[in-house]
C-alpha positions as CSV (number, residue, x, y, z in Angstrom):
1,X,8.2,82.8,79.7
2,X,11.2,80.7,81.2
3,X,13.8,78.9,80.1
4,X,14.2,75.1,80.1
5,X,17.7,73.8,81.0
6,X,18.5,70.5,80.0
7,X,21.5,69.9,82.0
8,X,24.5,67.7,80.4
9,X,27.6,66.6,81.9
10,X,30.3,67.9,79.5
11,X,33.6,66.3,81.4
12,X,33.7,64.4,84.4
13,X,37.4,65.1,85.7
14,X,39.7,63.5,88.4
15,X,41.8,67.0,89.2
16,X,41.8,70.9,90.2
17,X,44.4,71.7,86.9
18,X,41.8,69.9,84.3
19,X,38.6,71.3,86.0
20,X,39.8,74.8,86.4
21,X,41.6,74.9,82.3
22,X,37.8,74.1,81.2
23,X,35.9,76.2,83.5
24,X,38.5,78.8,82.3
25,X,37.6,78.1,78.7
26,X,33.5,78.2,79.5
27,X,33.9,81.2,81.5
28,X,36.4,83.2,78.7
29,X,33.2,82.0,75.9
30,X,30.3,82.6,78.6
31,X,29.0,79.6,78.5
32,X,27.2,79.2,82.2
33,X,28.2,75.5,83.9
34,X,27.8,74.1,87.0
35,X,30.7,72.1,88.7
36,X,29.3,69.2,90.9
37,X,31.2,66.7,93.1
38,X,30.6,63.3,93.8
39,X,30.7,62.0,97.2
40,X,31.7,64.6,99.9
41,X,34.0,66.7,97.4
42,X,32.0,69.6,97.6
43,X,32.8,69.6,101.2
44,X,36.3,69.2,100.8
45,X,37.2,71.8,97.9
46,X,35.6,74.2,101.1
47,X,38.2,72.7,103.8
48,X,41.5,72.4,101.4
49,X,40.6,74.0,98.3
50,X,40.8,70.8,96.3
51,X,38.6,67.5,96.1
52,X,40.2,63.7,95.8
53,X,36.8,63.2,94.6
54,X,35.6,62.8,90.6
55,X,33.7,66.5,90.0
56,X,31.1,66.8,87.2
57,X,31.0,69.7,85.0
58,X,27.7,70.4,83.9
59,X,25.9,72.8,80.8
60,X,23.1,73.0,79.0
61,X,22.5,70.9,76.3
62,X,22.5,73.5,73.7
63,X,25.6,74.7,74.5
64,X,27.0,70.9,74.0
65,X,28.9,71.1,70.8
66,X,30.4,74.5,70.7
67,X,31.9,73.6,74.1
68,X,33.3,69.8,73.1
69,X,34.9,72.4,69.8
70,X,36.7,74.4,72.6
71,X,37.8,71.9,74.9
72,X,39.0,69.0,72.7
73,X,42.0,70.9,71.4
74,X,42.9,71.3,75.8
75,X,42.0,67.5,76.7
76,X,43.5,66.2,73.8
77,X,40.3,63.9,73.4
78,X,37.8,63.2,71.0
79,X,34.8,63.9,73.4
80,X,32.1,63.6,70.5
C-alpha cells in the first residue's frame, strides 16, 4: 500500500526568522514539510546560511487546515 502526497504550499516567505517560527511550529505538531527555494536559494542557504531568495514551504494537503490554525495566530494573517 502507499501513500499519496498531495503536496500544498502552506506559506511562501521572504526571510530566515518567518521560515524557521513555522517550521518550528510544524516540527513541535509533527507535521512533515518540505522547504523549497526559488531560484538558486537552495544553494545559498548552503554558502551563508540564509537565502535573499522567496522559499516555499510545502505539506500535504491533509494536513492543510490544522496547520493555517497553528500558524495564523504567528503570521498575524488570515491565510484561509
Amino acid at each position: 500500500m502507499t501513500d499519496n502526497v498531495d503536496l500544498v504550499v502552506l506559506r511562501t516567505v521572504e526571510n530566515e526568522f518567518e521560515m524557521n517560527m513555522i517550521t518550528a511550529i510544524l516540527e513541535d505538531n509533527k507535521i512533515p514539510f518540505i522547504v523549497k527555494n526559488k531560484g538558486s536559494g537552495s544553494y545559498m542557504r548552503i554558502l551563508t546560511g540564509s537565502s535573499p531568495f522567496l522559499t516555499h514551504i510545502l505539506i500535504d494537503s491533509r494536513d492543510l487546515e490544522r496547520s493555517i490554525e497553528l500558524i495564523s495566530p504567528i503570521v498575524g494573517e488570515d491565510l484561509e
